[in-house]
N, CA and C atoms as an extended XYZ file, in Angstrom:
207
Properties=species:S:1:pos:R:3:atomname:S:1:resname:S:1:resid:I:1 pbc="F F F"
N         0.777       13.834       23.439 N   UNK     1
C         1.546       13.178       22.408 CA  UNK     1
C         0.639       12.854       21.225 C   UNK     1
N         1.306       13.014       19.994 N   UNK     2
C         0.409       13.041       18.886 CA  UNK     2
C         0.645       11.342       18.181 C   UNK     2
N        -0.473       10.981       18.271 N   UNK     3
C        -0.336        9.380       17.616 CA  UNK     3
C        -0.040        9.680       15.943 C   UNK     3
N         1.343        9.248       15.475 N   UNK     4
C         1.208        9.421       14.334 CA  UNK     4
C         1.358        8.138       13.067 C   UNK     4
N         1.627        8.210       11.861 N   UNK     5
C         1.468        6.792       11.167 CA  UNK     5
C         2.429        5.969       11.688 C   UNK     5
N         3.329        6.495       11.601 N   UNK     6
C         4.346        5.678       12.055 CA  UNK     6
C         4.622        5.145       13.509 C   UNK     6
N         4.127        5.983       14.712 N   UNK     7
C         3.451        5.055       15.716 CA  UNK     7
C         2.694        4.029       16.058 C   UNK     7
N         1.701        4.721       15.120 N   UNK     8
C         0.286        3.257       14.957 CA  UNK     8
C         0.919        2.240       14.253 C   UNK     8
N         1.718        2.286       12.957 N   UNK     9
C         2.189        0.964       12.768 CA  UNK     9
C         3.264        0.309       13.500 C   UNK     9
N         3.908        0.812       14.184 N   UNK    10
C         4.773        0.157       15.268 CA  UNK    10
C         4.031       -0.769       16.297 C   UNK    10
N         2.812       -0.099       16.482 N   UNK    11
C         2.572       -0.512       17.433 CA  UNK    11
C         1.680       -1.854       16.258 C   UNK    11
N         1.127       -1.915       15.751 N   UNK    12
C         0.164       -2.961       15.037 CA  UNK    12
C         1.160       -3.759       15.037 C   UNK    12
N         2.694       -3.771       14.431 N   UNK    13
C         3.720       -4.672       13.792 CA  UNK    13
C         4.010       -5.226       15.075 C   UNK    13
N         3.845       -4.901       16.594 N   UNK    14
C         4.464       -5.187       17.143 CA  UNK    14
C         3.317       -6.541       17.557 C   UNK    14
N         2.327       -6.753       17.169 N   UNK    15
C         1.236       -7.731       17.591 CA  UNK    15
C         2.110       -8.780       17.199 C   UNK    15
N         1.655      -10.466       17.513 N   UNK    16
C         2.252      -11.302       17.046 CA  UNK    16
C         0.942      -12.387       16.034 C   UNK    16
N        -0.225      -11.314       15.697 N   UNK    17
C        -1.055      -12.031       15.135 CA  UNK    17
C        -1.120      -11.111       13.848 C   UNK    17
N        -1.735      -11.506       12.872 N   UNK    18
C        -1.854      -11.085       11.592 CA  UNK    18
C        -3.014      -10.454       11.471 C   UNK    18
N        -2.453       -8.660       10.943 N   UNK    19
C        -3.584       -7.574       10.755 CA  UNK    19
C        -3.668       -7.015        9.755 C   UNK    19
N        -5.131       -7.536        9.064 N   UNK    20
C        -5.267       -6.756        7.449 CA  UNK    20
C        -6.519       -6.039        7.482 C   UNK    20
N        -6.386       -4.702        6.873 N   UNK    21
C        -7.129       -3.774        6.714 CA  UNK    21
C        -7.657       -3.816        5.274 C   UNK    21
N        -8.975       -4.065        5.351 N   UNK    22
C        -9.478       -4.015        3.788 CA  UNK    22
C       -10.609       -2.397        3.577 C   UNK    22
N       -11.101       -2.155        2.447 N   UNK    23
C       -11.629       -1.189        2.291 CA  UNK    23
C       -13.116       -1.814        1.847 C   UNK    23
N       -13.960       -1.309        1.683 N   UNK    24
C       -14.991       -1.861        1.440 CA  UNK    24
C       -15.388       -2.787       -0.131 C   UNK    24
N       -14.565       -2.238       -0.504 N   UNK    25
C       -14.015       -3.078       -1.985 CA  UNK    25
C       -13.380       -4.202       -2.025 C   UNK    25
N       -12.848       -4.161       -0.569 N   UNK    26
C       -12.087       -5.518        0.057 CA  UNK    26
C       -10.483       -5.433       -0.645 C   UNK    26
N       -10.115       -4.054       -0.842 N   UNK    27
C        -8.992       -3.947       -1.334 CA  UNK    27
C        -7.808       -3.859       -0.268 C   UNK    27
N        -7.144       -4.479        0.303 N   UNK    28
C        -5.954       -4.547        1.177 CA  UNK    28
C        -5.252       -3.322        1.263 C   UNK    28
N        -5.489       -2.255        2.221 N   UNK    29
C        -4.967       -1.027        2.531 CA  UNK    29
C        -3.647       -1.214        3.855 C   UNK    29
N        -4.028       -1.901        4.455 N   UNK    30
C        -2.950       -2.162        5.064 CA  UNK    30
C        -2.422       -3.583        5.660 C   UNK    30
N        -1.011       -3.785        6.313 N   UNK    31
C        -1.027       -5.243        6.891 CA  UNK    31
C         0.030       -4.815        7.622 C   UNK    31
N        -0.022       -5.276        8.708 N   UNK    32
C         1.125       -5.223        9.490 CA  UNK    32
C         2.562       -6.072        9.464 C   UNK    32
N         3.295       -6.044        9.960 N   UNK    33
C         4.371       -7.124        9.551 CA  UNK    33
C         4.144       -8.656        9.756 C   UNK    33
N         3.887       -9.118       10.905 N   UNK    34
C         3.086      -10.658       11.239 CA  UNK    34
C         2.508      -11.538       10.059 C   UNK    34
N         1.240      -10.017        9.674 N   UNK    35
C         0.635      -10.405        8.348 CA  UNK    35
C         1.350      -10.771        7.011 C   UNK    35
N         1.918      -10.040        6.778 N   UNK    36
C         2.765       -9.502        5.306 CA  UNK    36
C         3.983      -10.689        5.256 C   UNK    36
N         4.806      -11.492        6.797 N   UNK    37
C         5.322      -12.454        6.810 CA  UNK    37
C         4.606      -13.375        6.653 C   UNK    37
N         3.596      -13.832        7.053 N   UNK    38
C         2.452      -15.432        6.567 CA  UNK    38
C         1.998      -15.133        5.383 C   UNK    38
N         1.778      -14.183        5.096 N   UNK    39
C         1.062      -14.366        3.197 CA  UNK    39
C         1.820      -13.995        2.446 C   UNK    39
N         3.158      -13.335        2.879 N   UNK    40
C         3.786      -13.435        1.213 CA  UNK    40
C         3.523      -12.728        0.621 C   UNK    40
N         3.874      -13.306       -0.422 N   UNK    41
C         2.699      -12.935       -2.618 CA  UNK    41
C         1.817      -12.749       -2.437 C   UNK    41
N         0.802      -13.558       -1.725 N   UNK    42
C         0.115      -13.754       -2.104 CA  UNK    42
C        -1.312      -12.393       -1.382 C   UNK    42
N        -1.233      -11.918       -0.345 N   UNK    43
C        -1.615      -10.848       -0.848 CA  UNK    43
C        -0.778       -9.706       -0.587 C   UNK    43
N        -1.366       -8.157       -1.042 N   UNK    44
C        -0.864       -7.384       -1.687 CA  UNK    44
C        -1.002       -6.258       -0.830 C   UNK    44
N        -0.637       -5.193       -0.801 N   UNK    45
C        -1.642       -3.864       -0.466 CA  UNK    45
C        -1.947       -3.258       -1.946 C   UNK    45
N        -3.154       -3.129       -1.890 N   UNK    46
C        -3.681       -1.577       -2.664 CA  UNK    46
C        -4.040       -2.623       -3.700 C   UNK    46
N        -4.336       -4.237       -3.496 N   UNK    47
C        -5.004       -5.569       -4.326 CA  UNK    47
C        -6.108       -5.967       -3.644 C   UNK    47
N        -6.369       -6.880       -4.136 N   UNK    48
C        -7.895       -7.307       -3.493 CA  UNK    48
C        -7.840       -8.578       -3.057 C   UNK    48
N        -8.717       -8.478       -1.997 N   UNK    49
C        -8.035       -9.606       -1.075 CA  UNK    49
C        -8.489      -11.063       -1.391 C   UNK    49
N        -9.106      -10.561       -2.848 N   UNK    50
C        -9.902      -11.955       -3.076 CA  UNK    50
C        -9.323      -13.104       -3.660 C   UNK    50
N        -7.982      -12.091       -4.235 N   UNK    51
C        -6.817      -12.808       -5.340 CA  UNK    51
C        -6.166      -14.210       -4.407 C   UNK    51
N        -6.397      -14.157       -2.968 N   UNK    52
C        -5.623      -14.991       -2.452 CA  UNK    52
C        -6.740      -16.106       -2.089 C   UNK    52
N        -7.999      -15.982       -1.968 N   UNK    53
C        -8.787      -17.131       -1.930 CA  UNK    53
C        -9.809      -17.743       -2.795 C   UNK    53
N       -10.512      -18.510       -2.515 N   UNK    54
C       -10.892      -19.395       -3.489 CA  UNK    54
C       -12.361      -18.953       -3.460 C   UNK    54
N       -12.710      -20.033       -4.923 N   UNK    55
C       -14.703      -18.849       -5.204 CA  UNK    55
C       -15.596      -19.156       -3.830 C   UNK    55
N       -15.195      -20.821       -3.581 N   UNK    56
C       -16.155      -20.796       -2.336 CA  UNK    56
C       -15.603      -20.305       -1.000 C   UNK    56
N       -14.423      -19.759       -0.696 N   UNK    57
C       -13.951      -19.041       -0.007 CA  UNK    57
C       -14.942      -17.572        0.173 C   UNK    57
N       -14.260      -16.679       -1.075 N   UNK    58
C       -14.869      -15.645       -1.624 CA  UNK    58
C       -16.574      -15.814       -0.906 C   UNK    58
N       -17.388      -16.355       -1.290 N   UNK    59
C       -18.648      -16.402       -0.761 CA  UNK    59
C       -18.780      -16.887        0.475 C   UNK    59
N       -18.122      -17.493        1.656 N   UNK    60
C       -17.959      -17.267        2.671 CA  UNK    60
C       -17.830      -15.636        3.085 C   UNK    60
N       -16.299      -15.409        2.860 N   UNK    61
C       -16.667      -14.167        3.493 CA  UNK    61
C       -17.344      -12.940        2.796 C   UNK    61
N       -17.642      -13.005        1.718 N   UNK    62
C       -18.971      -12.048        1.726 CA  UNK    62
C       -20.416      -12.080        2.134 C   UNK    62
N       -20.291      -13.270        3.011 N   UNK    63
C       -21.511      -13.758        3.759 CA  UNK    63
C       -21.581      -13.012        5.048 C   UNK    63
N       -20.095      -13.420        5.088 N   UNK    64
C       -19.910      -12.992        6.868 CA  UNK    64
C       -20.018      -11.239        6.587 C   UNK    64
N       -19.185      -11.056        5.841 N   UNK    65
C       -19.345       -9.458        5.886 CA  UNK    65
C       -20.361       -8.821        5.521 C   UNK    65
N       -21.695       -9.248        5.284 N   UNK    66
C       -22.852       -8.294        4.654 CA  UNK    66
C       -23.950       -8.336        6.030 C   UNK    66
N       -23.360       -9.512        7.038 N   UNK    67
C       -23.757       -9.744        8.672 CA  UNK    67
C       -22.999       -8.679        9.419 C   UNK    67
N       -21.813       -7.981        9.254 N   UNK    68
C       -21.033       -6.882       10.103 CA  UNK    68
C       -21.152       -5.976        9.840 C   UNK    68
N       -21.594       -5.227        8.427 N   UNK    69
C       -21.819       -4.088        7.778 CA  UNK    69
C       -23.137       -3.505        8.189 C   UNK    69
């Protein structure tokens, strides 16, 4: 059986926790439904995920992420 997009997001949407896919630009490529119901507006796909938090936010997680990369 061939896993296809529309499988994989069934299956992500079907989580009951919130899943966002950023790009290394931190641009929001994907979210599953869970996700996309708790944030709203406020974020986007194919935006940056920075629009939804704050500067000392922002430098949190580019802290954490230059530790996972």
């Amino acid at each position: 059986m061939e896993i296809t997009k529309e499988i994989l997001e069934s299956i992500l949407d079907a989580y009951s926790y919130e899943i966002v896919f950023v790009d290394r630009q931190h641009i929001v490529r994907y979210m599953n439904k869970t996700a996309k119901e708790r944030y709203g507006e406020r974020v986007k796909i194919n935006q940056s995920l920075f629009n939804c938090h704050s500067e000392n936010s922002k430098v949190k997680i580019e802290e954490f992420l230059k530790t996972r990369l």
